[in-house]
C-alpha atoms as one frame of an Amber mdcrd trajectory, in Angstrom:
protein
 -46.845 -62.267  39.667 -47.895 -59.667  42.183 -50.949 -57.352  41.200 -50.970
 -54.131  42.625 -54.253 -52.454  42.562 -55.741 -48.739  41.809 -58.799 -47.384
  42.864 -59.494 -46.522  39.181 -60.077 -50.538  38.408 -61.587 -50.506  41.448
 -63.772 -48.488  40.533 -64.215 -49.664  36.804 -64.974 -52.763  37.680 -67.593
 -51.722  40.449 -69.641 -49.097  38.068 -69.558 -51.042  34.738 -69.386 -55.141
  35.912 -66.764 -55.731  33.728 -64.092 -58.224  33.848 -60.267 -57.371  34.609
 -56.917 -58.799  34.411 -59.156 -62.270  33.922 -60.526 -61.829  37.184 -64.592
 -62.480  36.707 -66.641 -60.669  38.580 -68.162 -63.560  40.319 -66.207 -66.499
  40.235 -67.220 -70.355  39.811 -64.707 -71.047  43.021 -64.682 -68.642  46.239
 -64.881 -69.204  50.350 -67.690 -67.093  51.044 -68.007 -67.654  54.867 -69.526
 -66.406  57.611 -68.641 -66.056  61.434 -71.537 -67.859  63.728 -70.635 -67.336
  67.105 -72.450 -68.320  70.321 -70.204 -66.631  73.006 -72.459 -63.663  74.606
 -75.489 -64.865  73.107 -78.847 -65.167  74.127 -80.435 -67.036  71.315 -80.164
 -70.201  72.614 -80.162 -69.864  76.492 -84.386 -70.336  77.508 -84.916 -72.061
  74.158 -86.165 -74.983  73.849 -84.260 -77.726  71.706 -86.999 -77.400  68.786
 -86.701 -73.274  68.784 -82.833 -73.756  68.550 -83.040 -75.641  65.805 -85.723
 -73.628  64.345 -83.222 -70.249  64.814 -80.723 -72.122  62.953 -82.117 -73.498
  60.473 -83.632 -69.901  59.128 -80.482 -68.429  60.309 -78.247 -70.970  57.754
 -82.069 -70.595  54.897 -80.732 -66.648  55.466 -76.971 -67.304  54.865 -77.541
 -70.004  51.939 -80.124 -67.298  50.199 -76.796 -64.618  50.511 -74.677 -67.340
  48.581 -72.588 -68.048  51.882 -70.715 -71.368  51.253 -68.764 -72.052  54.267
 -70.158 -71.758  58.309 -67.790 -70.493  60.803 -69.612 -72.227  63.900 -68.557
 -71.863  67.664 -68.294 -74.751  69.219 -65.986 -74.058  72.086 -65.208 -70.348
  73.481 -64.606 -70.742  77.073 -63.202 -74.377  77.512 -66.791 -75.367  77.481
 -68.882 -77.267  74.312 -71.743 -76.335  72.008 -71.714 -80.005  71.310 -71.731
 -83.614  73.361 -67.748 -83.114  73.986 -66.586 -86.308  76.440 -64.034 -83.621
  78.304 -65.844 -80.307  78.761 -68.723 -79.292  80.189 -72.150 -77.697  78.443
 -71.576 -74.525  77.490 -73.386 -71.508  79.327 -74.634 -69.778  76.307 -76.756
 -72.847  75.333 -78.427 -74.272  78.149 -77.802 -71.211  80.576 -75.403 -73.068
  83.274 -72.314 -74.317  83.155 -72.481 -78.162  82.213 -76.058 -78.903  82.393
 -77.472 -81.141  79.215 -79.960 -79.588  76.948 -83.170 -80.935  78.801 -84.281
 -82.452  75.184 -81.298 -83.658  74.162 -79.330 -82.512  70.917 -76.339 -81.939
  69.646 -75.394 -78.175  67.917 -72.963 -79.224  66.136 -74.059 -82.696  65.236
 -77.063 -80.839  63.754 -75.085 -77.721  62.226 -72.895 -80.384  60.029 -76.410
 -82.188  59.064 -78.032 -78.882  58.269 -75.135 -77.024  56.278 -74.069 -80.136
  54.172 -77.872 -80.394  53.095 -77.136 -77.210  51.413 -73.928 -78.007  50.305
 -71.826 -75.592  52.407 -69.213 -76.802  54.696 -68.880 -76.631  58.653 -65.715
 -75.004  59.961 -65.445 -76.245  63.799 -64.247 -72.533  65.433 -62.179 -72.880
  69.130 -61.223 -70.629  71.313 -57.802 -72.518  72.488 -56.868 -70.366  75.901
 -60.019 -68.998  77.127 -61.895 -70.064  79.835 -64.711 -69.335  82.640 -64.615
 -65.912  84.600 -63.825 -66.284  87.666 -67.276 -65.199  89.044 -68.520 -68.026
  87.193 -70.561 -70.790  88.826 -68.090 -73.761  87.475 -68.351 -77.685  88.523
 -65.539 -78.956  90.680 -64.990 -81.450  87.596 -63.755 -78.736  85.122 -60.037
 -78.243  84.914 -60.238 -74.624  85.793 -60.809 -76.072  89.745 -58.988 -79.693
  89.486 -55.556 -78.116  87.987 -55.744 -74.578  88.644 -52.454 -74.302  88.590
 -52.227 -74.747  85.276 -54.455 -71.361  84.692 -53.324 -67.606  84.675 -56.134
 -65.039  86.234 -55.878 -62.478  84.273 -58.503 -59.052  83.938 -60.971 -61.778
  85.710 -60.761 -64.460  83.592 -58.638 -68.082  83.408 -56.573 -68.411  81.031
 -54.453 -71.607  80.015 -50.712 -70.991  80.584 -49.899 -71.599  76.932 -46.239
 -72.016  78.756 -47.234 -75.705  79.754 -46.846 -78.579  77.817 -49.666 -80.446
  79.394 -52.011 -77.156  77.935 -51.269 -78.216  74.426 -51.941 -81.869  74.876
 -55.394 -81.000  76.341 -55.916 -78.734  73.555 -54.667 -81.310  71.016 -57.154
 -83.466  72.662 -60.253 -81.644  72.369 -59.816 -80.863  68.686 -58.366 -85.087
  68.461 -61.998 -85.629  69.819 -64.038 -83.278  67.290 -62.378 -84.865  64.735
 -63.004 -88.585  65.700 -66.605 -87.811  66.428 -67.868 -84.947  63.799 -67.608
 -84.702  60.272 -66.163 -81.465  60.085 -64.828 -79.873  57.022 -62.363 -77.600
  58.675 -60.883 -76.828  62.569 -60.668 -72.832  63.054 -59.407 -70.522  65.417
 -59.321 -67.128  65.813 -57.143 -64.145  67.256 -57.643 -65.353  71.168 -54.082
 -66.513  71.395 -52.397 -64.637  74.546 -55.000 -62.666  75.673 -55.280 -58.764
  74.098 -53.332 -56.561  76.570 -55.247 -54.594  78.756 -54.023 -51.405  80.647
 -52.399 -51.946  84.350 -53.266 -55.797  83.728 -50.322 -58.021  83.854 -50.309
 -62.068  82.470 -48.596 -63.391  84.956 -46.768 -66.643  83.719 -43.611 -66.459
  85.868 -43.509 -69.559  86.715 -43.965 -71.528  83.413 -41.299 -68.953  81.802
 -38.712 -69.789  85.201 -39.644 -73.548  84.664 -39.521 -73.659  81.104 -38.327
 -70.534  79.337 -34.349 -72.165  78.349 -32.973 -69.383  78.468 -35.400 -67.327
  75.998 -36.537 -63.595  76.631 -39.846 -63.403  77.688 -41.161 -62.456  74.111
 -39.482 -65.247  71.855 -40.291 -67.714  75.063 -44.660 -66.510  74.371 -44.344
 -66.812  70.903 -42.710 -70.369  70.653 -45.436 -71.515  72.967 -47.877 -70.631
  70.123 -45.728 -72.117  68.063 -45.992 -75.088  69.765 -49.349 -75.509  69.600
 -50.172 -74.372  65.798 -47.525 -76.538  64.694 -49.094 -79.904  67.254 -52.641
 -78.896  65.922 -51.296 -79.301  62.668 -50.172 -83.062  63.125 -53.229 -83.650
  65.166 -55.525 -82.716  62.412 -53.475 -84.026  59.162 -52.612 -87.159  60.216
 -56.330 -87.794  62.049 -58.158 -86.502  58.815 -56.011 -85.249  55.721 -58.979
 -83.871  53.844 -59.471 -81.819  57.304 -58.287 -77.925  57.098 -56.783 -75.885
  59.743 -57.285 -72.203  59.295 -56.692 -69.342  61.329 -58.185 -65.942  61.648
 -55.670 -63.401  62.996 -56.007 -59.888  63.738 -55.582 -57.706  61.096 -51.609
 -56.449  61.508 -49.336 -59.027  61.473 -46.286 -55.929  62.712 -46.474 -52.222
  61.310 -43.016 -51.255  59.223 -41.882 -48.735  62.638 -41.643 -52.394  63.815
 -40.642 -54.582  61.137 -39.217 -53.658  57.534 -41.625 -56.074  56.217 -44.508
 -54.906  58.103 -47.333 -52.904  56.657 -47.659 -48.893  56.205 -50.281 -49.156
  59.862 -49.904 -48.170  63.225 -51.921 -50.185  65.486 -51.776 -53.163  67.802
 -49.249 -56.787  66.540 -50.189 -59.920  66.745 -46.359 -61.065  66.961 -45.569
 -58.238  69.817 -48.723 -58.048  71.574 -50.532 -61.449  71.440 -47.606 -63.364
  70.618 -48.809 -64.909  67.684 -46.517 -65.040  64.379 -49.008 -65.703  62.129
 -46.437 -65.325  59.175 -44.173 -68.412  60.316 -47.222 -70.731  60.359 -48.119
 -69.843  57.053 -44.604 -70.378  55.662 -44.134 -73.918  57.308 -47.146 -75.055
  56.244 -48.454 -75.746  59.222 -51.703 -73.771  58.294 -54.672 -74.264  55.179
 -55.942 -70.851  55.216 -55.595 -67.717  57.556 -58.700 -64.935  57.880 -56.742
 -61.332  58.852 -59.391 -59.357  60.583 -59.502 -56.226  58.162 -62.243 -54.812
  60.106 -61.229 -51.268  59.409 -62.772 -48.849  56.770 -60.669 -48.821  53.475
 -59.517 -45.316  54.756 -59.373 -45.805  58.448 -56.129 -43.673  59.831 -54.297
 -46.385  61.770 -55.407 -49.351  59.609 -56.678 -48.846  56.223 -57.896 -51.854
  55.229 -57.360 -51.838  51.368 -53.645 -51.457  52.582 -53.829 -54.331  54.856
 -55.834 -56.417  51.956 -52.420 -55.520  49.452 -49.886 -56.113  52.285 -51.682
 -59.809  53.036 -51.675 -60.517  49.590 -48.076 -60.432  49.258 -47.645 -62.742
  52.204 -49.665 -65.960  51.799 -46.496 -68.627  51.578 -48.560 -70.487  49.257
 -51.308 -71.074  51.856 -55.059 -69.615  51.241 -56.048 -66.275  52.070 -59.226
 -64.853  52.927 -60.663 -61.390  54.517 -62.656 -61.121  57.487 -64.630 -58.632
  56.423 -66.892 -56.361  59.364 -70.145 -57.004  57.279 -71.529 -53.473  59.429
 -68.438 -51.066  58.555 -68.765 -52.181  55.384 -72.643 -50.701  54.951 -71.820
 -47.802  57.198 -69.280 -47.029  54.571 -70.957 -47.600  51.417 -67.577 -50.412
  50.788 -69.481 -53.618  49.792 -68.815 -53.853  45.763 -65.551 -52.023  46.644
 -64.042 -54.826  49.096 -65.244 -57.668  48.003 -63.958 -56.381  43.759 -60.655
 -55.534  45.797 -60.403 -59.332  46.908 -61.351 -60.334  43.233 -58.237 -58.523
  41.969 -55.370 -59.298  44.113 -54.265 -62.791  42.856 -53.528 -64.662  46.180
 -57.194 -63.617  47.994 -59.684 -66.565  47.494 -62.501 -64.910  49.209 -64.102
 -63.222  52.186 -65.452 -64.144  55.448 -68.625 -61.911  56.741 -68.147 -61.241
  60.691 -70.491 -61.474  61.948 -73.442 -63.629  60.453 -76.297 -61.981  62.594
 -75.484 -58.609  60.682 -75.813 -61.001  56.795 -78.878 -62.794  57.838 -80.908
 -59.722  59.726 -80.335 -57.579  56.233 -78.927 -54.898  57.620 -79.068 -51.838
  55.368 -79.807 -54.513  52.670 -76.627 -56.598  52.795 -78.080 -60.023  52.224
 -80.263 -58.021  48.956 -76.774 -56.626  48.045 -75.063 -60.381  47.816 -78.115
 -62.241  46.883 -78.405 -59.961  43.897 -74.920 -59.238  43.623 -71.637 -60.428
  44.351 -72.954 -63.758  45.710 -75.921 -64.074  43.319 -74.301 -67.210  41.930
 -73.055 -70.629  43.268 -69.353 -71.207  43.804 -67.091 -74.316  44.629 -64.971
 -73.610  47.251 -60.963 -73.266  46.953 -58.863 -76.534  45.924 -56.050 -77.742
  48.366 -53.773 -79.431  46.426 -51.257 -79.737  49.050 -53.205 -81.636  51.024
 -53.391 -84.482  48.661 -49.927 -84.114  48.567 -48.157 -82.642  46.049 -49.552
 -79.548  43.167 -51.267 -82.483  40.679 -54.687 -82.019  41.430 -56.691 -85.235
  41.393 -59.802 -85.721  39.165 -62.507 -87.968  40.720 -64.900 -90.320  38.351
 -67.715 -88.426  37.017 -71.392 -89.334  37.751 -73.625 -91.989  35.630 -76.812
 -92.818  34.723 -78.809 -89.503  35.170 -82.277 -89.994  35.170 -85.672 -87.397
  35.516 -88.152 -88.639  38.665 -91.622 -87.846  39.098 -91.138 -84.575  36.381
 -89.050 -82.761  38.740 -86.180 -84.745  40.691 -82.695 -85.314  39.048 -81.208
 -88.464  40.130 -77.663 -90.234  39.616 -75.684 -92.401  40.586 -72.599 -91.766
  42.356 -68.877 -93.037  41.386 -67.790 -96.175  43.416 -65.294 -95.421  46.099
 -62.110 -96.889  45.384 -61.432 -97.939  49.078 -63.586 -98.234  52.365 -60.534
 -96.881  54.121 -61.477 -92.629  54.200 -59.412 -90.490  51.943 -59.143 -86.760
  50.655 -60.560 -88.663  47.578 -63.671 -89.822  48.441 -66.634 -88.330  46.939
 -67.984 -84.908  49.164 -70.536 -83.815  47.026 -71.964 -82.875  43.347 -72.585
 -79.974  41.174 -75.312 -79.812  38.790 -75.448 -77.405  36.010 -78.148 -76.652
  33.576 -77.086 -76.206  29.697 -78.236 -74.337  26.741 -76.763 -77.535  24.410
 -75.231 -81.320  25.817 -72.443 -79.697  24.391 -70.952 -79.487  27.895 -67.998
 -77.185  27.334 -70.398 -74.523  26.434 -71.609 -74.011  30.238 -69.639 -75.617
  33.395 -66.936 -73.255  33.185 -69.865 -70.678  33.787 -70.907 -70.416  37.153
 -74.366 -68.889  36.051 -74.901 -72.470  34.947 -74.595 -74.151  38.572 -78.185
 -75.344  40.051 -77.433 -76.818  42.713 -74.090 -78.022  44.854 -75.554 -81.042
  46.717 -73.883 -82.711  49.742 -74.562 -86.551  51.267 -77.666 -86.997  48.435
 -78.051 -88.419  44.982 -80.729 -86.144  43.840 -81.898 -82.990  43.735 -85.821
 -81.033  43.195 -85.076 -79.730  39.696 -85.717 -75.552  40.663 -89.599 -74.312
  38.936 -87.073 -71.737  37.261 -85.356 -74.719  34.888 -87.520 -74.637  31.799
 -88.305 -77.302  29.287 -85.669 -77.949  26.902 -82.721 -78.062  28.986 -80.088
 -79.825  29.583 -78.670 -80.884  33.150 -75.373 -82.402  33.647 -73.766 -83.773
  36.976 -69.920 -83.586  38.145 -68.651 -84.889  41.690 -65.939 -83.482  43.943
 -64.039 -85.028  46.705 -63.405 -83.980  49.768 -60.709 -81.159  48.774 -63.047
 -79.966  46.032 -61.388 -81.409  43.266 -63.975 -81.608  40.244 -64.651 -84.621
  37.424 -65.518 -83.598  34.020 -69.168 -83.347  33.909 -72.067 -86.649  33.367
 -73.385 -87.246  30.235 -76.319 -84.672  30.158 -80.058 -85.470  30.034 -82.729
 -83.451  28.492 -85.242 -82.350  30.915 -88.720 -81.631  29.308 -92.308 -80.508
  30.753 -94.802 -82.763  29.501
């Protein structure tokens, strides 16, 4: 059933920290991500390999201490590699020229995946599909931009792949075909760099493709189908390499405004279906998508594109597919709009959470946002959504629970973890656990509560029981495959202070 909202419970529910319509105010299960991006940057460039990894690793302390359980990380923005990619060259922003090898070798993303499943968030591998080098670029005669370069639009001083050719979307397909053979990723995710964003006096020129290829299609229909094309190849790539493996997108924030389309929303502002050719809606509807991230960047009472009237409009146009917002983590300081937003997302029932764009603004405390969610919003642990359609039907699957809990050295839970029913990978195997501390072993007292969660610990059997776990309680241990599917919790141990 659809919920509309009111500022009223909006407001209710921001002032007094109640609960509404069911809805708690901070859920055991919620994507909580956060945009990392490395195009422009200067972080890394001049760094050595040991200062990288020292930047992020305070930079993912800083996003785990804001209760961030999902890392949106850049690995490709301008058909170039934050990580050892056997097609494309190193990227710029890393080692500060085109192609050339960090000079102590290591791998970003390698490292990122390590680093964020220690603290038991995910890694969400985030492409840039068309983009590539500008054109005043220093670029080796090896890349594709200079041995196919007819396979490239120039446009505002910048290649582009002609999304037009076929041979584009197998190279694309490839790239994300080699992540996923290589990397442990959680999730593959793009953003709104489809067709480029128009730019006055500036014309994509893709006559050829569209006089090779076009069949007869206007111009329009012919740019959109190419997109098409590729969502829906990704798609087959990535499910049938890696079920458990999700494919979200992060859009702009208007799919069409209603001048357009009936079924647009009450905005006036730039499309993605008429100006970047990307109908966002169809992909959701066939499936071909896990999760789209609309870019609601926009105050809540922003002229063009209010984004509590985007948030509503999104709502009522998932297709069964996850939804979360992109939130500008700046506009929404500026604007005094944190508690607002993120109880807005609480309360429409097809939002599972937000996405904080971008991370540098979360982790450098900007007017106090990481205080705000560390103290807040985000003060407790969640899960992240389930996927049940990825397993294949709506029956969600229940994994074995741990055994044989045991206290080490006075302050290191231990278990042992359920036995894999096959060797073969699966969206069943075992991702991670969930400990939870108790008042009683009575256990359906407390892991409904997320209060209760300790810990969520990926690739480990243990965990440092926290100084703040006092003598007397219990701790219990569930597991949860790789689509986040829960078992019932461990048979609880007492932990005491001698």
């Amino acid at each position: 059933m659809k919920t509309k909202i009111s500022i009223l419970k909006i407001i209710l529910v921001v002032l007094f920290g109640t609960t509404l319509q069911g809805h708690a105010i901070n859920p055991k299960r919620e994507f909580r991500g956060s945009w990392l991006h490395t195009v422009g940057q200067n972080h890394f460039a001049g760094r050595t390999t040991e200062e990288n990894k020292s930047y992020l690793t305070e930079q993912l302390d800083l996003m785990e201490q804001a209760g961030i359980n999902a890392v949106i990380f850049q690995v490709r923005c301008c058909s170039d590699a934050f990580y050892d990619s056997k097609i494309e060259p190193w990227s710029t922003y890393l080692t500060g020229k085109i192609g050339q090898e960090p000079e102590s070798y290591w791998d970003p993303l390698e490292f990122m995946i390590a680093e964020c499943h220690q603290r038991g968030m995910e890694l969400h591998a985030w492409l840039n599909p068309y983009r590539s080098f500008n054109i005043k670029d220093t670029i080796p005669a090896s890349h594709i931009t200079q041995t196919h370069p007819e396979r490239f639009v120039v446009f505002n001083e910048r290649y582009y792949f002609d999304p037009g050719q076929p041979e584009n979307r197998e190279y694309i397909c490839g790239i994300v075909a080699d992540i996923l053979d290589r990397y442990d990723v959680d999730a593959i995710h793009m953003d709104d760099y489809f067709y480029p964003y128009p730019v006055k006096g500036k014309v994509f020129n893709d006559s050829k493709s569209f006089k090779t290829y076009g069949n007869g299609k206007g111009l329009n229909d012919w740019r959109r189908e190419n997109v098409n094309l590729l969502i829906s190849d990704l798609s087959q790539v990535i499910h049938s390499m890696k079920p458990w493996v999700r494919f979200g997108i992060s859009p702009f924030g208007i799919w069409r405004n209603k001048a357009s389309d009936p079924d647009g929303s009450e905005t006036n502002g730039l499309q993605n279906y008429d100006d970047l050719y990307a109908d966002v809606i169809l992909w959701a509807k066939e499936g071909w998508i896990d999760y789209q991230v609309p870019q609601l960047y926009w105050e809540l009472g922003h002229k063009r594109a209010p984004s509590g009237v985007l948030a509503d409009w999104w709502n009522d146009h998932t297709f069964g597919r996850h939804l979360y917002i992109g939130q500008d983590a700046k506009v929404c300081m500026d604007h005094d709009e944190l508690d607002t937003k993120i109880t807005m997302s609480r309360l429409l029932d097809n939002i599972q959470g937000n996405v904080w764009w971008p991370s540098v603004i979360v982790t450098s405390n900007y007017k106090d946002i990481n205080d705000a969610l560390r103290k807040g919003a985000q003060s407790t642990k969640a899960l992240t959504p389930l996927y049940p359609w990825l397993s294949g039907g709506d029956i969600l699957f229940e994994p074995d629970a741990p055994t044989n809990l045991r206290i080490k050295d006075g302050n290191e839970l231990t278990w042992k973890a359920p036995i894999m029913a096959s060797e073969t990978p699966s969206v069943n195997d075992i991702a991670g656990f969930v400990v939870y501390k108790l008042d009683s072993p009575f256990l359906e007292e407390g892991t409904d509560n997320p209060e209760n969660i300790v810990a969520i610990v990926r690739g480990s059997n243990s965990v440092k029981i926290p100084s703040t776990i006092v003598s007397g309680t219990w701790l219990t241990v569930s597991s949860f495959d790789r689509l986040n599917n829960e078992s019932q919790p461990s048979e609880p141990i007492l932990f005491t202070i001698d």
